[in-house]
C-alpha positions in Angstrom: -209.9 -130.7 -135.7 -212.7 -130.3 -137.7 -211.7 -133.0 -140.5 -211.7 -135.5 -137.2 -215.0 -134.1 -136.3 -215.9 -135.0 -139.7 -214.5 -138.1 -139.9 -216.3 -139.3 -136.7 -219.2 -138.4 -137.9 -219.1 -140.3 -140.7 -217.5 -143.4 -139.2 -220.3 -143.3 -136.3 -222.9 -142.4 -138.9 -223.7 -139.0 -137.5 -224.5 -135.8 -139.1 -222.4 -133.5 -138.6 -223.6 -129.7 -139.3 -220.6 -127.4 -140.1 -221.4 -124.1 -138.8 -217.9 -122.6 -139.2 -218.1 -123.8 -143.0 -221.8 -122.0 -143.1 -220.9 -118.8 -141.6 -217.3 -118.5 -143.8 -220.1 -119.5 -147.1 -222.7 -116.2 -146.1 -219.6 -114.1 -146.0 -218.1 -114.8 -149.0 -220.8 -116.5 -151.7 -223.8 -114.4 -149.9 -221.4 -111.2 -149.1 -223.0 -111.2 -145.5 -221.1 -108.9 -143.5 -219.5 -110.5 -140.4 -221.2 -107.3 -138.0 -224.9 -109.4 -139.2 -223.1 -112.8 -138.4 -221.5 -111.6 -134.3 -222.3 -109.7 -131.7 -219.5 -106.8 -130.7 -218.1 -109.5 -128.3 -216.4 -111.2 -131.4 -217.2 -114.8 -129.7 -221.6 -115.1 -130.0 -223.7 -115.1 -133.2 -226.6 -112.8 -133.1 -230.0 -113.3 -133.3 -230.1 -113.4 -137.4 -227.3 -116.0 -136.7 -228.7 -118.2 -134.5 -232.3 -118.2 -136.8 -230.3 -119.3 -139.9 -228.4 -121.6 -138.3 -231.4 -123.3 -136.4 -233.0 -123.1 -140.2 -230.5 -124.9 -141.2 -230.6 -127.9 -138.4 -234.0 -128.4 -138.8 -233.7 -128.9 -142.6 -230.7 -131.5 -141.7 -232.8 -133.3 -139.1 -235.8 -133.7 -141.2 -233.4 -134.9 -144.2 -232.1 -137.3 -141.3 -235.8 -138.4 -140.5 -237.0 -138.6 -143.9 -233.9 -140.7 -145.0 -234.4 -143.2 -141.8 -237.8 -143.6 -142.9 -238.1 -144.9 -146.0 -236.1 -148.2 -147.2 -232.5 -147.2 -148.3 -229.5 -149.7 -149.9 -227.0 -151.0 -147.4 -223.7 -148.4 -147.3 -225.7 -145.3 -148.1 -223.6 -142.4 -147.6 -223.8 -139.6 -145.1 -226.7 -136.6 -145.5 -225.6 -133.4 -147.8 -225.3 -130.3 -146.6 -228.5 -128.7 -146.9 -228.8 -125.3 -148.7 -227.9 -122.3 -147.3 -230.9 -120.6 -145.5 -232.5 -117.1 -146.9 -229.6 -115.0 -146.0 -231.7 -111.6 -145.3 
């Protein structure tokens, strides 16, 4: 499912911010432990989750703005992921 997310996004040339693919990348390259990522439901992200992750958007969508804004070549690709934000 989340390859046909991707792919839609790219055929409809919209970003597409993969927060499963940020969360699993503080566990494992930042060692973020997944108690700091979800509440004791096991479902919703807590607060420290929700502030990296709106870091993270806001980075994307001024990428997004900064790239519609100045004159680009004809088939430029998709936005990269943006870093990862300050993980403590």
């Amino acid at each position: 499912m989340l390859k046909l997310i991707a792919e839609v996004g790219q055929q409809e040339n919209v970003p597409v911010i993969a927060r499963y693919a940020m969360m699993k990348a503080w566990k494992e390259r930042d060692g973020v432990p997944l108690s700091q990522m979800i509440i004791l439901d096991g479902l919703h992200l807590t607060d420290w989750s929700y502030k990296c992750f709106a870091q993270a958007v806001a980075a994307r969508l001024a990428a997004g703005l900064a790239q519609a804004t100045r004159p680009t070549k004809p088939g430029a690709g998709a936005l990269p992921e943006p870093p990862a934000p300050a993980m403590r």
